[in-house]
C-alpha positions in Angstrom: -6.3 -0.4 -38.6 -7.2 -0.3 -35.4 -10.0 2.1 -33.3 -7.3 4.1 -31.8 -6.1 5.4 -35.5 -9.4 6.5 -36.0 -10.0 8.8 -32.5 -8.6 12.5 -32.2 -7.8 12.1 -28.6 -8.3 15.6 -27.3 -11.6 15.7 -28.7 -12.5 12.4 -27.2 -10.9 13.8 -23.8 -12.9 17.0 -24.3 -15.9 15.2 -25.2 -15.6 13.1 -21.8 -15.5 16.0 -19.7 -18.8 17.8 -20.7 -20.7 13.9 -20.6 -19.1 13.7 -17.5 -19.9 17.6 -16.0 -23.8 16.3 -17.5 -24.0 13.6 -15.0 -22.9 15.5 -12.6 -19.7 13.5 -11.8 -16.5 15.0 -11.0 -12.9 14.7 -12.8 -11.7 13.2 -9.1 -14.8 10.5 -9.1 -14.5 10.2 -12.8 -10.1 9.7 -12.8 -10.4 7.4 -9.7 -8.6 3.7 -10.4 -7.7 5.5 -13.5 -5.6 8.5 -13.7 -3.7 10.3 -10.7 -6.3 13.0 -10.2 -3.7 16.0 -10.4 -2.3 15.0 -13.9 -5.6 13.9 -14.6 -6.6 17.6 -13.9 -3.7 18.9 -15.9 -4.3 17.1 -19.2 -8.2 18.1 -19.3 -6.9 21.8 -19.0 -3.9 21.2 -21.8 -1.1 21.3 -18.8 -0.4 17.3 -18.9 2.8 17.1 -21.9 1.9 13.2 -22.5 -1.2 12.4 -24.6 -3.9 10.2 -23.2 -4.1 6.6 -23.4 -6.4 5.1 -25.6 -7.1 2.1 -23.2 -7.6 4.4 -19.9 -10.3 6.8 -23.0 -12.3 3.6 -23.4 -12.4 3.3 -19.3 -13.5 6.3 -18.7 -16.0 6.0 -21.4 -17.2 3.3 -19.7 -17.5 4.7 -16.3 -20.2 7.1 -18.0 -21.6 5.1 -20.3 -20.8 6.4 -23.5 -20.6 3.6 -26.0 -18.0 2.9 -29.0 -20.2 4.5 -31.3 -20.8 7.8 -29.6 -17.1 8.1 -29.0 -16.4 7.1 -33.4 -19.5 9.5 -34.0 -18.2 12.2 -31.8 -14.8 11.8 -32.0 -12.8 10.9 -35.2 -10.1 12.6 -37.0 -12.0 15.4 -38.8 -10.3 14.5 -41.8 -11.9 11.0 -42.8 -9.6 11.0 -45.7 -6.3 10.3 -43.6 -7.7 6.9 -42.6 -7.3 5.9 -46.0 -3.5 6.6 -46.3 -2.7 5.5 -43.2 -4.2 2.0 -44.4 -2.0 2.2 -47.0 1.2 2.8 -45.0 0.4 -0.5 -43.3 -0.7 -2.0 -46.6 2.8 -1.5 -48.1 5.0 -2.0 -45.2 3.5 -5.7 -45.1 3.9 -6.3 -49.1 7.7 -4.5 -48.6 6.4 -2.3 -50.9 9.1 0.4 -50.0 8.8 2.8 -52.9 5.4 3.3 -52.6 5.6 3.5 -49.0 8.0 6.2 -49.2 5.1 8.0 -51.7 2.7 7.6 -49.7 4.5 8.6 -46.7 5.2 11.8 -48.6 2.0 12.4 -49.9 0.7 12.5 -46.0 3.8 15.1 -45.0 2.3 17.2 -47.8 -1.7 16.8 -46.8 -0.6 17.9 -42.9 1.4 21.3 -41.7 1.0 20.1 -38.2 -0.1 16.4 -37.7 -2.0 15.4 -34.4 0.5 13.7 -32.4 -0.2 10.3 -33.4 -0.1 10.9 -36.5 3.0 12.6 -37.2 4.2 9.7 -34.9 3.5 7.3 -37.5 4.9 9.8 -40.5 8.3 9.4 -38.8 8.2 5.7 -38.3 7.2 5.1 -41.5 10.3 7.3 -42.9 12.5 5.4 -40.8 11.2 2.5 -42.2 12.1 3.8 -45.7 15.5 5.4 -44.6 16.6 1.5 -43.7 15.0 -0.8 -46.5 15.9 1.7 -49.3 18.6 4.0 -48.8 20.3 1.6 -46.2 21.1 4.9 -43.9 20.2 3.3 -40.7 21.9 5.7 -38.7 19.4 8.6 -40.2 16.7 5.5 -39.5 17.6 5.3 -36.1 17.1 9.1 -35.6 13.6 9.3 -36.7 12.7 6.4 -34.7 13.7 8.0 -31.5 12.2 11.1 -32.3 8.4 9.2 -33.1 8.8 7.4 -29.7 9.7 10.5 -27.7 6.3 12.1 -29.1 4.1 9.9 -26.7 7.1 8.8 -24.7 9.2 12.1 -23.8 11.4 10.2 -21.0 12.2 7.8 -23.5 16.5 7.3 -23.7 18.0 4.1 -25.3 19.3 1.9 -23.2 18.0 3.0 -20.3 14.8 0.8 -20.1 12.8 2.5 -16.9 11.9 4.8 -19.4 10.2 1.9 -22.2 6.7 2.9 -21.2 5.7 1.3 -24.4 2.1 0.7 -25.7 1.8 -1.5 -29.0 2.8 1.2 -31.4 5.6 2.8 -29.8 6.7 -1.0 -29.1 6.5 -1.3 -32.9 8.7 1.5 -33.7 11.5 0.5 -31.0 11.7 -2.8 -32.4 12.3 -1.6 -36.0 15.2 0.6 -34.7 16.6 -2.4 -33.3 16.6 -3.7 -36.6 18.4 -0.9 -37.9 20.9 -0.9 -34.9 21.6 -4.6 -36.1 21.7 -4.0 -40.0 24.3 -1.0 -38.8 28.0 -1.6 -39.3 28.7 1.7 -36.6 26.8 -0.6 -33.7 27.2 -3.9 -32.4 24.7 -6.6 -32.7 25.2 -7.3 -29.2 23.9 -4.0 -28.3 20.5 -4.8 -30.4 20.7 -8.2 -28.9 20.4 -7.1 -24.9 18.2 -4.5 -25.8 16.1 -7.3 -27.5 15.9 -9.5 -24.4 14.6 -6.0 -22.3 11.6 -6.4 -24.7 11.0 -9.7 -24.3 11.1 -9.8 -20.5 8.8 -6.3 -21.1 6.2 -8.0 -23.6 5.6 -10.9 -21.2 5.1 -8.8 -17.9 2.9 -6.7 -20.2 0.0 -7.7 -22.0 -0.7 -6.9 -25.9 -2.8 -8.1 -28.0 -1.2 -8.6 -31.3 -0.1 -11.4 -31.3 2.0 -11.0 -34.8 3.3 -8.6 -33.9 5.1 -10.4 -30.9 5.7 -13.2 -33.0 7.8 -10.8 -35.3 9.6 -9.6 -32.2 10.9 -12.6 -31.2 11.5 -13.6 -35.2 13.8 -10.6 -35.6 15.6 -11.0 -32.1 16.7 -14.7 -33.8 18.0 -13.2 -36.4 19.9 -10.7 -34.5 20.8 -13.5 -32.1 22.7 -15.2 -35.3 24.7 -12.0 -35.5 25.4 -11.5 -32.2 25.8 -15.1 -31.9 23.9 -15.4 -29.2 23.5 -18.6 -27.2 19.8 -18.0 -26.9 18.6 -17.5 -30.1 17.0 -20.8 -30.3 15.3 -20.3 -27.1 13.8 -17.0 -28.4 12.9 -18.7 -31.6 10.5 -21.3 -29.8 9.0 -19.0 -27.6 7.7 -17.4 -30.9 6.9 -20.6 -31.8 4.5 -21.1 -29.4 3.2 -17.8 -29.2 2.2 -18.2 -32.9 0.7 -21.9 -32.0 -1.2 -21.0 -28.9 -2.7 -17.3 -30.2 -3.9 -18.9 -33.4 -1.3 -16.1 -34.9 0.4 -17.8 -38.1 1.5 -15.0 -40.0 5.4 -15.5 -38.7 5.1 -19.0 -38.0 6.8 -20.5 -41.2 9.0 -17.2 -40.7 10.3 -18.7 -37.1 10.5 -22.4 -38.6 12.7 -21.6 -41.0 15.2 -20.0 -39.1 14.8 -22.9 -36.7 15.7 -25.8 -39.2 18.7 -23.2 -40.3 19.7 -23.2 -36.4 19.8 -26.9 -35.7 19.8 -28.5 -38.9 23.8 -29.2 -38.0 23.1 -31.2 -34.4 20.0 -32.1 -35.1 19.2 -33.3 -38.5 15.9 -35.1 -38.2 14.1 -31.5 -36.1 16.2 -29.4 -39.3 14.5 -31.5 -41.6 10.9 -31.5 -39.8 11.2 -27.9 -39.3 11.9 -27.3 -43.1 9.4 -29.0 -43.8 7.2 -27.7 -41.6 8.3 -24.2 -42.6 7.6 -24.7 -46.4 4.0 -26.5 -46.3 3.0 -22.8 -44.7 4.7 -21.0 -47.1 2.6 -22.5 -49.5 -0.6 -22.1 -47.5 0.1 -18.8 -47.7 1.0 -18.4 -51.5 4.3 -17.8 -50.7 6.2 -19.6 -53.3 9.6 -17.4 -53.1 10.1 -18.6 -49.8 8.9 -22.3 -50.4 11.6 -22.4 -53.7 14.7 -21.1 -51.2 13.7 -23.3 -48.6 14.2 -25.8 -51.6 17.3 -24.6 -52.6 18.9 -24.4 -49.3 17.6 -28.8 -48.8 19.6 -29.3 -52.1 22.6 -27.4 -50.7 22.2 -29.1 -47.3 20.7 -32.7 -48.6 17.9 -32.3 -45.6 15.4 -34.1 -47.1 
């Protein structure tokens, strides 16, 4: 998990200000390249609505000097114990672990009357998550993931994307309602689909640096592009290609190859057949045998071999 996870931001913002009223430096010197002074004013006093961000924290730290380690030693969630169960959310969203997800998620309502922002942020995604995989109520998924992007991103309205001020989490959480919005029979895939290129043309006049999870971004906008029957989905498909190939990111690669050789196994059989392949030698790197015995299954169907 991530630094971020780990820093209670208010104290970290509190903490700041009196290293910075030591030095002698003033929140207008201090804001300056950073923040817009007035709102930077406003969210030292607890008048600024939107939380700080963690990126423009660590610039600020910088600007006085205070190093990673005084910020984790100073700063962290006074209750070590929810980095632990957090780990675990991510732990079990990965293994598809949904059931014990859903426990854990639970478990962490239960621990918290009034999470820090962030936190209950990731309580609701994490629901929403559970809402879709198990109980199939994507509507009800769809919900909760609004309301955990509108906790950092108030302006936040669907379809309306001057208001997708997304950092990597709240990208996260948009993307798995699109998923929902796909899996839905009340939407149609063509709305997840357009809302799926907005990310794209977002994510690469942006920079993140997780580079699975953009590779899972494009992976799921190919499957909704099959849907939707998109005329682009193959494009979107090899851009995720070659983000996995060029950031060293393989996680989703076989992911993307198989849908590839799926995609173009009809025109072009010789690519269907190197992607397949391609697709299954991963799958085994990564002890992955379910998917390496369909991709079998589907060659026998198909005769790509």
């Amino acid at each position: 998990m991530e630094l971020e996870k780990y820093i209670d931001k208010k104290k970290a913002l509190d903490y700041i200000v009196k290293e910075a009223t030591k030095q002698e430096i003033s929140l207008n010197e201090l804001s300056k390249g950073i923040y817009d002074s007035s709102n930077f004013y406003k969210m030292c006093n607890g008048k600024y609505h939107r939380e700080i961000n963690f990126e423009k924290l660590i610039l600020l730290c910088n600007k006085l000097s205070i190093t990673i380690d005084e910020l984790v030693k100073n700063c962290t969630l006074e209750d070590v114990t929810i980095k632990d169960e957090l780990e675990k959310f991510s732990q079990y969203a990965y293994l598809r672990d949904y059931q014990k997800l859903r426990l854990a998620v639970n478990r962490l309502r239960k621990m918290y009357d009034n999470p820090l922002p962030e936190i209950k942020q990731y309580i609701l995604w994490h629901e929403a998550i559970c809402l879709s995989e198990i109980d199939k109520n994507y509507e009800k998924a769809i919900e909760k993931d609004i309301e955990a992007i509108r906790i950092t991103v108030p302006s936040f309205e669907f379809g309306d994307e001057s208001t997708y001020d997304f950092k990597e989490e709240e990208l996260r959480i948009f993307c798995n309602m699109l998923i929902a919005i796909n899996l839905s029979d009340k939407w149609d895939s063509k709305v997840a689909m357009e809302e799926y290129r907005k990310i794209i043309a977002y994510i690469e006049a942006n920079y993140f640096s997780n580079s699975d999870m953009l590779a899972s971004i494009y992976y799921n906008a190919g499957l909704t592009g099959y849907r939707a029957k998109a005329e682009d989905r193959l494009e979107i498909i090899d851009k995720g290609i070659d983000i996995c190939i060029n950031k060293q990111a393989y996680l989703y690669l076989p992911f993307l190859y198989y849908v590839k050789a799926c995609y173009v196994a009809d025109d072009d059989r010789e690519l269907g057949i190197d992607s397949f392949e391609k697709s299954s030698h991963l799958f085994e790197l990564q002890n992955n045998f379910k998917m390496v015995n369909r991709i079998k299954e589907v060659r026998d169907i198909t005769g790509l071999w």
